[in-house]
C-alpha positions as a Markdown table, in Angstrom:
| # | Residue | x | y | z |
|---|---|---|---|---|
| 1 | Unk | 0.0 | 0.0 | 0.0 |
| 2 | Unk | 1.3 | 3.4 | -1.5 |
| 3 | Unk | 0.5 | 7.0 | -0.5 |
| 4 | Unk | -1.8 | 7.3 | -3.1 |
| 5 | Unk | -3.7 | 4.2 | -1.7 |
| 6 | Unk | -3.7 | 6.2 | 1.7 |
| 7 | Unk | -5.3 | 8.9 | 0.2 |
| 8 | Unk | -7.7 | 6.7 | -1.6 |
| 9 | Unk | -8.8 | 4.9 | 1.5 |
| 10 | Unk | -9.1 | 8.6 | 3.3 |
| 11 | Unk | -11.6 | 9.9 | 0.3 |
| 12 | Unk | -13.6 | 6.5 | 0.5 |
| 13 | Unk | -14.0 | 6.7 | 4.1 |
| 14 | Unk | -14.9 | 10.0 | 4.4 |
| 15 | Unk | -17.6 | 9.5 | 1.3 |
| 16 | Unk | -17.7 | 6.1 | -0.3 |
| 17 | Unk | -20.4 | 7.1 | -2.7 |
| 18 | Unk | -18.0 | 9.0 | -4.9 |
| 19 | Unk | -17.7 | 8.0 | -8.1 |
| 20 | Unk | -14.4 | 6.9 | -9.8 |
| 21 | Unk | -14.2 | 9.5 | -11.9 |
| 22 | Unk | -14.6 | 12.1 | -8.7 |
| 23 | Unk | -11.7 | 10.2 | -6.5 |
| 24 | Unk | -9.7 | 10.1 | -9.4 |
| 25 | Unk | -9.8 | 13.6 | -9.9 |
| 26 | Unk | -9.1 | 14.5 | -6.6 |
| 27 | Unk | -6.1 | 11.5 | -6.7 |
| 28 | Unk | -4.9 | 12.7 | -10.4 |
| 29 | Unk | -5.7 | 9.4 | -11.3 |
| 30 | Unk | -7.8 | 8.2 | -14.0 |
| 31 | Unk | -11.3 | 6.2 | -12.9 |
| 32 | Unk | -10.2 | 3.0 | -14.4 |
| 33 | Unk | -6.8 | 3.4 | -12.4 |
| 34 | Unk | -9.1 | 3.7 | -9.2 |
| 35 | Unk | -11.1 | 1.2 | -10.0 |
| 36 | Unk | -8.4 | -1.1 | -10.0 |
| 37 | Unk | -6.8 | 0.4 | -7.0 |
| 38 | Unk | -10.2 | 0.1 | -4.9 |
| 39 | Unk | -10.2 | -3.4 | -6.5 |
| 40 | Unk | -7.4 | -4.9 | -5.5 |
| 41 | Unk | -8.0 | -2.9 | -1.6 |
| 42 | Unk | -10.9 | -5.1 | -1.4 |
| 43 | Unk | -9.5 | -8.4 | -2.4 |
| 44 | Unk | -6.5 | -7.8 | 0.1 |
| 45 | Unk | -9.1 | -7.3 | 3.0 |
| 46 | Unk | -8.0 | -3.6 | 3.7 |
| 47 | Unk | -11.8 | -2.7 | 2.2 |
| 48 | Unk | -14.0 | -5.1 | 4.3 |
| 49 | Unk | -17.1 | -3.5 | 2.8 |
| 50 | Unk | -19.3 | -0.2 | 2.2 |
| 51 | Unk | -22.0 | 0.7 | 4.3 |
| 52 | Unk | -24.7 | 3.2 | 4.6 |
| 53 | Unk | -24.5 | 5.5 | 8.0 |
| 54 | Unk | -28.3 | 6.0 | 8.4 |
| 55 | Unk | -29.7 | 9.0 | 9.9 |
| 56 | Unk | -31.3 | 8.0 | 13.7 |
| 57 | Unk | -34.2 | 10.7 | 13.8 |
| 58 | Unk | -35.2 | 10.0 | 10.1 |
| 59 | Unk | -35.7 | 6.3 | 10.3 |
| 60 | Unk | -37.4 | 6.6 | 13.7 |
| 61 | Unk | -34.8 | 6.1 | 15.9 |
| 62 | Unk | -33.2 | 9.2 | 17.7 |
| 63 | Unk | -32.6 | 8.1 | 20.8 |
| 64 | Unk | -28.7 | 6.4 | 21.2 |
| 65 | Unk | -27.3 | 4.7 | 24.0 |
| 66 | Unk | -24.6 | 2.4 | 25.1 |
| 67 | Unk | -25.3 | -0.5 | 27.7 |
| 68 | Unk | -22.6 | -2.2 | 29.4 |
| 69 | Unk | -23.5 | -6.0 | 30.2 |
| 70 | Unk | -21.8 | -7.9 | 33.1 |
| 71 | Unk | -22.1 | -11.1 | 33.3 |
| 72 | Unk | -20.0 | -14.6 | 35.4 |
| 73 | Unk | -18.0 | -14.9 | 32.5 |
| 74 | Unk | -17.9 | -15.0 | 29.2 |
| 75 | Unk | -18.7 | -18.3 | 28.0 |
| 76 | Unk | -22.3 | -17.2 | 29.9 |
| 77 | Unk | -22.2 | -14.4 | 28.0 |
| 78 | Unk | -21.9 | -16.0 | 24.6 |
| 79 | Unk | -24.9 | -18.5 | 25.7 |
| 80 | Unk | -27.2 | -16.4 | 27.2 |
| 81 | Unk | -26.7 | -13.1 | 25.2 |
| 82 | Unk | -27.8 | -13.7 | 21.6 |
| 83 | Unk | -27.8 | -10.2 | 20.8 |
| 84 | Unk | -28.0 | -10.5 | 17.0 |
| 85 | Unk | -31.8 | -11.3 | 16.7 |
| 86 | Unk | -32.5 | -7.7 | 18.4 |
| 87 | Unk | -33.1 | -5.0 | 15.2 |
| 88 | Unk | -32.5 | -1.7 | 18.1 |
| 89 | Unk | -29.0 | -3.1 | 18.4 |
| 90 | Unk | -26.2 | -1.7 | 16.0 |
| 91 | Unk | -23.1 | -2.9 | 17.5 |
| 92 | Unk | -21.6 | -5.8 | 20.2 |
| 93 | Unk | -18.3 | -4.9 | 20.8 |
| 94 | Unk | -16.1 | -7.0 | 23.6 |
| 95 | Unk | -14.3 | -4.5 | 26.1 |
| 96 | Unk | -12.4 | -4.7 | 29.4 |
| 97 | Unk | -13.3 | -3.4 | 33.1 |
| 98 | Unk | -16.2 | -4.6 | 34.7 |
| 99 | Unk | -18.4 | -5.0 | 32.0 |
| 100 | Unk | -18.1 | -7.5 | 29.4 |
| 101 | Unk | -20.1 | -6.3 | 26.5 |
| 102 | Unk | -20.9 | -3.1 | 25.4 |
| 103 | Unk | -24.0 | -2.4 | 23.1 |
| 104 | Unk | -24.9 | 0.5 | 20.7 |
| 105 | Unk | -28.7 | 0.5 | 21.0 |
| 106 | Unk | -30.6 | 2.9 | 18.3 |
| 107 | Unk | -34.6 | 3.1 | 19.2 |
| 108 | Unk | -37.5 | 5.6 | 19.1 |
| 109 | Unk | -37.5 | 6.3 | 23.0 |
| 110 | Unk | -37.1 | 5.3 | 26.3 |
| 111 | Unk | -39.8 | 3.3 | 26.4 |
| 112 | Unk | -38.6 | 0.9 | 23.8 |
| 113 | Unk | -35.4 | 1.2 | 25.3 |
């Protein structure tokens, strides 16, 4: 990975709905020299995917908030905890302290919260 591919990866990330042509102008590139530069990040694993960052109050969600979880340990966290069936739930990330789990919950209120 090159400077250019830096910069590439910093453009994408920051909007990944540009088009070739667009990232190649701003890289002095052409768009099929982009294309194959994106192409090749993706099939070495540096670009794991694309994805949309949704807007909370427009899709009926505006209220954020993180939950820690504690639990005994984790192998009862892994059985008990299936978080991936809950659609209010964006992200499971393992951390340290004394929690085990950390949610990002998006929902429409307190209520549902």
């Amino acid at each position: 990975m090159d400077d250019v591919d830096r910069r590439l990866l910093s453009l994408i990330a920051a909007d990944a709905t540009r088009s070739y042509a667009a990232l190649g102008e701003a890289l002095h590139l052409s768009a099929p020299a982009v294309h194959e530069r994106v192409k090749r990040l993706k099939q070495d694993g540096v670009i794991k995917g694309t994805v949309a960052v949704l807007d909370g109050p427009a899709i009926g969600r505006p209220l954020l908030a993180f939950i820690q979880v504690k639990t005994r340990n984790w192998a009862t966290t892994l059985e008990q905890n299936d978080f991936t069936g809950l659609p209010d739930i964006e992200e499971v990330h393992t951390i340290t302290g004394q929690s085990d789990v950390l949610l990002k919950v998006r929902t429409r209120d307190t209520q549902a919260l």
